[in-house]
N, C-alpha and C positions, 0 to 999 in steps of 0.2 A: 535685404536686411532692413530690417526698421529701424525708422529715426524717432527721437522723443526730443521734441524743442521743450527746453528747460527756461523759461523764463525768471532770475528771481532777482532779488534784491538783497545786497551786503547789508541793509542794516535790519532785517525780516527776522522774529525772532520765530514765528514758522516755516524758513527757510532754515534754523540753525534748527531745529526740532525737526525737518526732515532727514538730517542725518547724512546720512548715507543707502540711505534704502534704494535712490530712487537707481543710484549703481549697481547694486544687487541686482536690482529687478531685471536693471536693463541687458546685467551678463547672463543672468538666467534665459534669456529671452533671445540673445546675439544682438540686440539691439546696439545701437550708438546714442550717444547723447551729442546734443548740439546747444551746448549754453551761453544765454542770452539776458548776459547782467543789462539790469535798466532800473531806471530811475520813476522808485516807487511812490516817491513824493508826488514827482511832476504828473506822474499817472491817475495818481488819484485825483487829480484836478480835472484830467482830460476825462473821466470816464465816470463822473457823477459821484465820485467817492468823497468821503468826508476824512480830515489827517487826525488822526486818533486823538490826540489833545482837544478836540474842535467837539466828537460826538455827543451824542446822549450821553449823560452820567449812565444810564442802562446802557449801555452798549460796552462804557469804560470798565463799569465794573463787571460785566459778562468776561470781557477779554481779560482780567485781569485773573480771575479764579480758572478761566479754561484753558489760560499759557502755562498757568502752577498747573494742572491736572494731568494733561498735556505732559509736561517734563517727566511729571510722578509714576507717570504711566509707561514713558520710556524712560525710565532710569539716569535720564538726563540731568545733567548739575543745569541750576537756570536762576538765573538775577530778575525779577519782574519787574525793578528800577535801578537798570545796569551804570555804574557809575559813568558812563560815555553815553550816552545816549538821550533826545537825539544828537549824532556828530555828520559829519560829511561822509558820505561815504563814496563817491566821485572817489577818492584816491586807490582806494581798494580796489573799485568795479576796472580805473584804468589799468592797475597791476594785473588782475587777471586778464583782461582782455591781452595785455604782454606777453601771459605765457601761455592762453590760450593761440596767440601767433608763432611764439618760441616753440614748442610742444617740449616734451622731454620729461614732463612730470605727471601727476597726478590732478586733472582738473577738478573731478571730487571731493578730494579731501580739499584743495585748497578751498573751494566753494566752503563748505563743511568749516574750516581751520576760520575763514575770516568769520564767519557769523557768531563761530563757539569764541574767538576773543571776544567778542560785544556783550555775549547773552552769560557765557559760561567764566570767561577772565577779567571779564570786565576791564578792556584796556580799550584803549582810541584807537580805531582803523584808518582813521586822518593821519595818525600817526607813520611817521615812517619806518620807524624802527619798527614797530608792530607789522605792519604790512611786509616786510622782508623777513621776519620772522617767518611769517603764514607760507611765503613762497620758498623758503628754506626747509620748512616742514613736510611741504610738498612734492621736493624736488625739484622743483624750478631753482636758477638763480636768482639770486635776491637781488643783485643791479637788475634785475626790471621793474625793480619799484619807480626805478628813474629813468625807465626809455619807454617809447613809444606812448608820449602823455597826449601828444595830438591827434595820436591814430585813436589811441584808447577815448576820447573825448568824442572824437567824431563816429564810431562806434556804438559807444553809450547811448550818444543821441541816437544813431539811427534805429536802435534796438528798441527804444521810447518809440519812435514813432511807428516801428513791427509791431509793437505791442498795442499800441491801441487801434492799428488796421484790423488786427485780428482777433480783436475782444478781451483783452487780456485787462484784469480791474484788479488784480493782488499778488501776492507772490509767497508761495510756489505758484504758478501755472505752466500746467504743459500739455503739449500737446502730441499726437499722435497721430498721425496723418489732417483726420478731421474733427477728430475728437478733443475736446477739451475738460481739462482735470484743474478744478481748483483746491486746492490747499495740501499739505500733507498729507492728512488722512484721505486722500483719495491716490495716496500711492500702491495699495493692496488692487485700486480698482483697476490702475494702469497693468500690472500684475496679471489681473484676471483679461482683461481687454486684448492683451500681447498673447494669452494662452488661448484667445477663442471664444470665452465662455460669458465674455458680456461685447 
């Protein structure tokens, strides 16, 4: 059975624009998913990346017209200066990594559920209520917004430090045995890569 290591980041507004596809793809396929919230800030530091506020004005205003396009194009609802943002996202990444140990719910939609509050609800995922919501939506219970904050801390980090052994500079990335896929739009290529055909 194939794995797909899912790298991403709770506050990635192309992680909330990958949806849900990358589940589809993986039931189409028998594959499993293995998600691996990490710290996208910290990453960009480690891996020669610049924090979006920091870039070229070219660069700000590229991302800013290809996240609207982007939405437009999947039919997505999308805030391009979401009232929360940036906020912590640490609170979030430790609740799922909670019910990624609990199991019992749906780890996609939650993945999915915390970035569409940022990008699409525009609420705080610091927030605690917000964050219990997302795992209530999920079917998780919502007391893991407040258990397992150490395990989920020590976690986090160690998933930062997977992620730049293994080359990983943004989020979405994932991986496939030894394949690696950056952004979104290279979800069609995971897709074809799992069928054979690339």
């Amino acid at each position: 059975m194939p794995q797909i290591d899912y790298f991403f980041a709770t506050l990635s507004p192309y992680c909330y624009l990958a949806g849900e596809r990358l589940e589809a793809v993986a039931a189409k396929h028998g594959a499993t998913i293995n998600y691996k919230p990490y710290d996208i800030i910290a990453g960009f530091s480690r891996t020669g990346g610049t924090l979006p506020n920091e870039r070229h004005i070219s660069r700000i205003e590229y991302r800013a017209q290809e996240l609207v396009r982007q939405a437009k194009k999947l039919g997505m609802p999308f805030h391009l200066k979401p009232a929360h943002w940036p906020t912590n996202g640490a609170p979030a990444a430790y609740a799922f990594i909670a019910a990624q140990n609990a199991g019992g719910g749906d780890l996609g939609k939650l993945a999915h559920g915390i970035t569409r509050a940022v990008w699409a609800e525009e609420k705080d995922i610091a927030e605690n209520d917000v964050v219990r919501a997302c795992l209530t939506d999920a079917g998780f219970d919502p007391a893991l917004a407040d258990s397992g904050l150490l395990e989920g801390a020590e976690t986090y980090a160690r998933n930062l430090e997977e992620a730049v052994e293994r080359g990983v500079f943004g989020a979405p990335f994932y991986f496939v045995g030894d394949q690696r896929f950056w952004g979104q739009d290279r979800i069609e290529d995971i897709d074809l890569h799992l069928a054979g055909a690339l």
